[in-house]
C-alpha positions in Angstrom: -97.9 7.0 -15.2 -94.9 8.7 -13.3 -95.2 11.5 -10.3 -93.6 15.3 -11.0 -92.1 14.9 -7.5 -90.1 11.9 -8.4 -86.7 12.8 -9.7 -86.2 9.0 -11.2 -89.5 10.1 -13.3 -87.8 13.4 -14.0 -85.1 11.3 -15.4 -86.7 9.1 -17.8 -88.6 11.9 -18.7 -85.3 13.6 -19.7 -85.9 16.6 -17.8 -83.0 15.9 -15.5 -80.0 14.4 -17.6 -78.6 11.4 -16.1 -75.6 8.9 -17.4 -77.6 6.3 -19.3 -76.0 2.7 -20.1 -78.8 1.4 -21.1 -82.3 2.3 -22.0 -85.8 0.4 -23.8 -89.5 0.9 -23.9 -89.9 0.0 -20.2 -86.5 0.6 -18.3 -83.5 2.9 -18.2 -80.4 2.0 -16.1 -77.4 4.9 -15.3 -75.0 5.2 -13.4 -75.4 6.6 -9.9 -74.9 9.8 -9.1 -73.0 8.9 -5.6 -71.4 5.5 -6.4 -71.1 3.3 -3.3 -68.8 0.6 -5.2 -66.3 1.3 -8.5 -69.6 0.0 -10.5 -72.8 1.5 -9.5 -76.1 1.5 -11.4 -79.3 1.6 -10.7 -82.2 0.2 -13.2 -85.7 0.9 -13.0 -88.5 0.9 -14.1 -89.9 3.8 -16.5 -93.1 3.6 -15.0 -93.3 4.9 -11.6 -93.7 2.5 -8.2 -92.5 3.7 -5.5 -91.3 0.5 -4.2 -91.9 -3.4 -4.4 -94.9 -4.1 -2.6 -96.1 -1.8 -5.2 -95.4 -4.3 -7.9 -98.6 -5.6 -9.7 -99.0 -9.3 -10.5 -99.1 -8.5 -14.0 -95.8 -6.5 -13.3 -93.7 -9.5 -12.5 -92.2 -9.6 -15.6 -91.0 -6.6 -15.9 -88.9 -7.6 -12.4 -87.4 -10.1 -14.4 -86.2 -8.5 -17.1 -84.9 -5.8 -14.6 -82.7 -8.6 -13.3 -81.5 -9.8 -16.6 -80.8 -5.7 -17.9 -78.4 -5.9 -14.7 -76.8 -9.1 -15.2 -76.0 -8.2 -18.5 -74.9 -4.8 -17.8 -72.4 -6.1 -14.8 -71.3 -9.0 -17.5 -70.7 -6.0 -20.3 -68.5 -3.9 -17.6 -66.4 -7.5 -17.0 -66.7 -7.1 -13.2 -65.7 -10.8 -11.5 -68.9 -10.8 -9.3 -71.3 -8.0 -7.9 -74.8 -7.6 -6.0 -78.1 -6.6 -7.3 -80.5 -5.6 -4.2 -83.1 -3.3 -4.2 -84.1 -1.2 -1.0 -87.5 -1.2 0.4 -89.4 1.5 2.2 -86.8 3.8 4.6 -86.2 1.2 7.2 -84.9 -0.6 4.5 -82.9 1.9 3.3 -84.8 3.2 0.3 -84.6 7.2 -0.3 -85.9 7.4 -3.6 -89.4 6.4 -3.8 -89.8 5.0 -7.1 -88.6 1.3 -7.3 -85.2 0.9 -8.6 -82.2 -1.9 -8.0 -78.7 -1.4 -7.6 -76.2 -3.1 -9.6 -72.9 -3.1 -7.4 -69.5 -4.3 -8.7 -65.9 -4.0 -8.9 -65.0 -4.7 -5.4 -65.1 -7.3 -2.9 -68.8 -7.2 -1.7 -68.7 -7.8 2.5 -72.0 -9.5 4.6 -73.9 -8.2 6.2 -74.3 -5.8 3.5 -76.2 -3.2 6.1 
């Protein structure tokens, strides 16, 4: 399932290129187009949610492995410690509708984040 609108479905449909670093039969994480941190990617999911509360019981494996994909990733770029948050709905900061995290690294991480 993914939405025309969407350009995160755009990318895994490989209409719009995008700078994979990693990529299976259910996710695809690249690097983002306006990094926020010297490590920035974002992994989601190829099917399209626009967010978590969209996130199906039977789905909640597929969060997991999201998590894992980006503590491997930050582990494969050898940064000493980054943040993996995902933003939810705009008050929350979320622009992109379709449900992605950001893997941050390669900088000292401050809190509050927002």
């Amino acid at each position: 399932m993914s939405d025309p609108s969407c350009i995160f479905c755009r990318i895994v449909s490989g209409e719009i290129p995008a700078k994979k670093i990693y990529e299976d039969e259910q996710i695809i994480a690249f690097h983002d187009l306006e990094p926020q941190a010297p490590l920035h990617i974002l992994i989601t999911p190829k099917e399209h949610i626009p967010d978590l509360p969209h996130v199906k019981v039977e789905q909640e494996e597929l969060l997991g492995k999201m998590l894992l994909v980006g503590s491997r990733l930050a582990e494969g770029e050898g940064v000493k410690g980054y943040r993996i948050v995902a933003n939810t709905r705009s008050q929350g900061g979320q622009t992109v509708f379709h449900l992605h995290f950001h893997l941050l690294g390669g900088r000292q991480m401050t809190w509050p984040p927002g």
